[in-house]
C-alpha positions in Angstrom: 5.3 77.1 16.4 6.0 75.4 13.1 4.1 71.6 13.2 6.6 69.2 12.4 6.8 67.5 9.2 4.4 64.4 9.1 6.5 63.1 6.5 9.7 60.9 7.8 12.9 63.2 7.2 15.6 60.4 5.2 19.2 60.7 6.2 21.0 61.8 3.1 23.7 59.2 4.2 20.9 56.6 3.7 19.8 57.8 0.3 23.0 57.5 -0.9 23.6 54.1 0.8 20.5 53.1 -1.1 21.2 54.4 -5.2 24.7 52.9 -4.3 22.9 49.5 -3.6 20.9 50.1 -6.4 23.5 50.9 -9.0 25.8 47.9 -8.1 22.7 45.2 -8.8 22.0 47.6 -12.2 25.9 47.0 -13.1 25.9 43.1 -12.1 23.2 42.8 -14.3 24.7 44.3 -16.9 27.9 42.3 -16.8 26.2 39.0 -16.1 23.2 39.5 -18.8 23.9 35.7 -20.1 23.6 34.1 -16.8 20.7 35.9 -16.0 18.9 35.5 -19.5 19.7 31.6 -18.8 18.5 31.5 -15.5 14.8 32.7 -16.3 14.9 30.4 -19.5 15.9 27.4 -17.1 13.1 28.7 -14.8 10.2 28.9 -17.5 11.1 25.7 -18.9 11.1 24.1 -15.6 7.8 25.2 -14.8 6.8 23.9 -18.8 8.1 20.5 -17.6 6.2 20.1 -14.3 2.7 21.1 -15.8 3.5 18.8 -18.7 4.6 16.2 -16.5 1.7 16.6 -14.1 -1.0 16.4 -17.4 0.8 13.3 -18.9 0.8 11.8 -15.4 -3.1 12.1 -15.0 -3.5 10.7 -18.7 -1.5 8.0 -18.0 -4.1 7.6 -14.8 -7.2 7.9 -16.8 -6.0 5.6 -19.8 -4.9 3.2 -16.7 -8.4 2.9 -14.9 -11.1 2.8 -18.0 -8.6 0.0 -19.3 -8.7 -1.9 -15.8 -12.4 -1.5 -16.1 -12.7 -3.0 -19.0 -10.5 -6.0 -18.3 -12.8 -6.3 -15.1 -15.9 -6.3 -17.1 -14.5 -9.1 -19.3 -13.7 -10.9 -15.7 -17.5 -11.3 -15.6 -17.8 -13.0 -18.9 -15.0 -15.0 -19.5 -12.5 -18.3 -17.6 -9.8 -16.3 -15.9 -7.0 -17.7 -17.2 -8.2 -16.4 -21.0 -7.4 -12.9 -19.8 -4.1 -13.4 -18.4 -2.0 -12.4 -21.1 -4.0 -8.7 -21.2 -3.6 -8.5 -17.6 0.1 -9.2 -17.8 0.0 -6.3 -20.6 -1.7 -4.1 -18.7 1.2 -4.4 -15.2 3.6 -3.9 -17.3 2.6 -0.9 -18.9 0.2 0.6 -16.0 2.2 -1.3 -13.4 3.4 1.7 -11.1 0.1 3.6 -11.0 -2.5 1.9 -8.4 -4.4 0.6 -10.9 -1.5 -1.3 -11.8 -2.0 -3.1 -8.0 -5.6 -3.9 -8.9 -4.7 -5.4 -12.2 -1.9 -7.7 -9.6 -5.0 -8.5 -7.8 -6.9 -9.9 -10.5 -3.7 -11.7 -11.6 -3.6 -13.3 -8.2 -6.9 -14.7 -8.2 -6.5 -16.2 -12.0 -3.4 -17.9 -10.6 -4.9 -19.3 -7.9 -8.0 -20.4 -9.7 -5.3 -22.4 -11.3 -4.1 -23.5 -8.2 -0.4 -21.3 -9.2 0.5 -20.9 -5.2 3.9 -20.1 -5.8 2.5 -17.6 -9.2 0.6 -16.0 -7.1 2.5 -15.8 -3.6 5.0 -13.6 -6.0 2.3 -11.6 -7.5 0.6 -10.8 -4.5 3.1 -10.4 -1.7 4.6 -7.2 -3.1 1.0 -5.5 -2.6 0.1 -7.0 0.4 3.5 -5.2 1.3 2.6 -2.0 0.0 -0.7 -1.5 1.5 -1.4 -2.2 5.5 -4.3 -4.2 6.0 -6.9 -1.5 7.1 -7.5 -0.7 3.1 -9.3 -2.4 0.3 -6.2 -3.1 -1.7 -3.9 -4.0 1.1 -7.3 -6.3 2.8 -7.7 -8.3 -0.7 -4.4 -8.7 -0.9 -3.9 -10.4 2.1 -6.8 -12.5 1.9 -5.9 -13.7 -1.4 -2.1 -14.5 -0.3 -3.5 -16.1 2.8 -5.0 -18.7 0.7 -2.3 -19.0 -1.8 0.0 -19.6 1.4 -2.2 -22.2 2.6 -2.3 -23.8 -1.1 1.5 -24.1 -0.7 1.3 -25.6 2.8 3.3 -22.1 4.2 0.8 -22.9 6.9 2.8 -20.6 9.6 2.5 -17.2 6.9 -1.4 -17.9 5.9 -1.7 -18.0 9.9 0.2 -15.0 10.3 -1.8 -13.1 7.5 -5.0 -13.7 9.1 -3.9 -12.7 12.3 -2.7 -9.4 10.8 -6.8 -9.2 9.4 -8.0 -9.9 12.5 -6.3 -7.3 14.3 -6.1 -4.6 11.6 -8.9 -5.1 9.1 -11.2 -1.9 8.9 -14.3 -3.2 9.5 -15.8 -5.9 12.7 -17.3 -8.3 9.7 -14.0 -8.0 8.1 -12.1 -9.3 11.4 -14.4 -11.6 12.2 -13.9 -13.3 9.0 -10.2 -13.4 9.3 -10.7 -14.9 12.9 -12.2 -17.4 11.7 -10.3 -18.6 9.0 -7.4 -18.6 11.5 -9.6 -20.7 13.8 -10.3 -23.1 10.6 -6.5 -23.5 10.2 -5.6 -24.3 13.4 -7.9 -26.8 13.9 -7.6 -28.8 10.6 -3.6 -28.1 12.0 -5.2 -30.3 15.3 -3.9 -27.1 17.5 -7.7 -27.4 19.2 -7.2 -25.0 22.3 -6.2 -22.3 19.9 -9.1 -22.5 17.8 -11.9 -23.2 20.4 -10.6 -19.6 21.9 -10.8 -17.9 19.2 -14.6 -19.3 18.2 -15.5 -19.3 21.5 -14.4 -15.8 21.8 -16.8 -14.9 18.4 -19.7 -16.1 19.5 -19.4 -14.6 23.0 -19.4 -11.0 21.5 -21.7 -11.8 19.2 -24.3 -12.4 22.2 -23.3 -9.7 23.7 -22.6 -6.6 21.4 -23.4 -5.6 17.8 -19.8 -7.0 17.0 -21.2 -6.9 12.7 -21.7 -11.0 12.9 -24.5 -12.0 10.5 -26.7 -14.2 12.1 -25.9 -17.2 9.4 -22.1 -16.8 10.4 -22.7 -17.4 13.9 -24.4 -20.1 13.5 -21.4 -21.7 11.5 -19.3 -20.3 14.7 -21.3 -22.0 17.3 -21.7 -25.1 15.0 -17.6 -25.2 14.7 -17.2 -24.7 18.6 -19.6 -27.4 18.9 -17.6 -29.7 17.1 -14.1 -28.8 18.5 -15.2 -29.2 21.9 -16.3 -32.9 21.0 -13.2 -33.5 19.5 -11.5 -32.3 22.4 -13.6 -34.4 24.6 -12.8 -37.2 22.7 -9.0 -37.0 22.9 -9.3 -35.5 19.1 -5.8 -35.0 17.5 -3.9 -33.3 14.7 -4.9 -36.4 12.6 -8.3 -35.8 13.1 -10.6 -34.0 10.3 -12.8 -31.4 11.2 -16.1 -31.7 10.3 -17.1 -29.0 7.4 -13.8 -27.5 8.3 -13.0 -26.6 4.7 
């Protein structure tokens, strides 16, 4: 008996299916040889433009942070306010890379050194937009608009921004911090039961867990407590001044 071919016999009717295929695509190229010759030029120079792109891009990001480094180096050295004309320089040519929100941040703090509340509530509310409050840039941010907010007497927004701290900052010191400064506000605001909670509440996990209190900050916390409760005890009101409430 003859062993059947190992090899897979073809229909003839699908060979000739198969060099009909083939010689259609052969003749459409042939007809069309322009649009195809275009199409692959289109295609290389597409790919050209995305790696040129991409390099220019991480330039642009390089050039963008030793710059910022150097303005912040100068930071050290010099008043503020001198370098606020190269900062302004700097946004406007790095201003949609990240560094360009870094540079916004220094801007803030020059402005509020300069007690600019409205300067810098513009400069640093689009950031504080752009970054949640969990990272570094969106955390600065906020702090930094919480006190230009409270500069302007917007006291309802500073209170708001340290609540969002308080609840969303990335780290317990972080939080505690914000707490507190919302505590400060609402007491120099005479809202007393607010801010005796929220002190009250900060020492209390401080006793009782690792809650990243320094041991000088609850002392300021039990201190402030201290000094609330008397002024509730006293009948203490929204014209009354906190002691070392600043």
């Amino acid at each position: 008996m003859t062993p059947p071919d190992s090899r897979r016999q073809q229909d003839p009717e699908d060979v000739d299916a198969f060099l009909a295929a083939v010689l259609r695509t052969v003749e459409w190229i042939q007809a069309n040889t322009r649009t195809v010759t275009i199409a692959a030029v289109v295609a290389v120079v597409a790919v050209a433009a995305g790696i040129y792109y991409n390099n220019y891009q991480e330039d642009v990001r390089q050039q963008a942070a030793s710059q910022l480094q150097q303005l912040q180096s100068q930071l050290q050295g010099q008043p503020p306010d001198t370098l606020g004309a190269a900062i302004e320089n700097f946004v406007s040519r790095y201003g949609d890379t990240r560094y360009g929100d870094e540079a916004r941040l220094l801007m803030g703090r020059i402005q509020l050194t300069n007690s600019g509340w409205q300067e810098a509530i513009s400069t640093l509310e689009p950031v504080a937009g752009e970054y949640p409050a969990d990272s570094p840039t969106g955390y600065a941010a906020r702090k930094l608009l919480a006190a230009a907010h409270e500069g302007a007497d917007n006291t309802d927004r500073a209170l708001e921004l340290y609540d969002d701290l308080a609840s969303n900052s990335q780290f317990a010191f972080q939080r505690n911090e914000a707490a507190a400064d919302r505590a400060r506000l609402l007491a120099e605001q005479g809202r007393l039961a607010e801010a005796e909670e929220i002190y009250a509440r900060l020492v209390s996990e401080a006793d009782t867990s690792a809650a990243g209190v320094a041991s000088a900050d609850l002392q300021s916390y039990r201190l402030k407590l201290g000094e609330i409760q008397a002024r509730v005890a006293a009948g203490g009101s929204s014209a009354d001044t906190a002691s070392g409430g600043g």
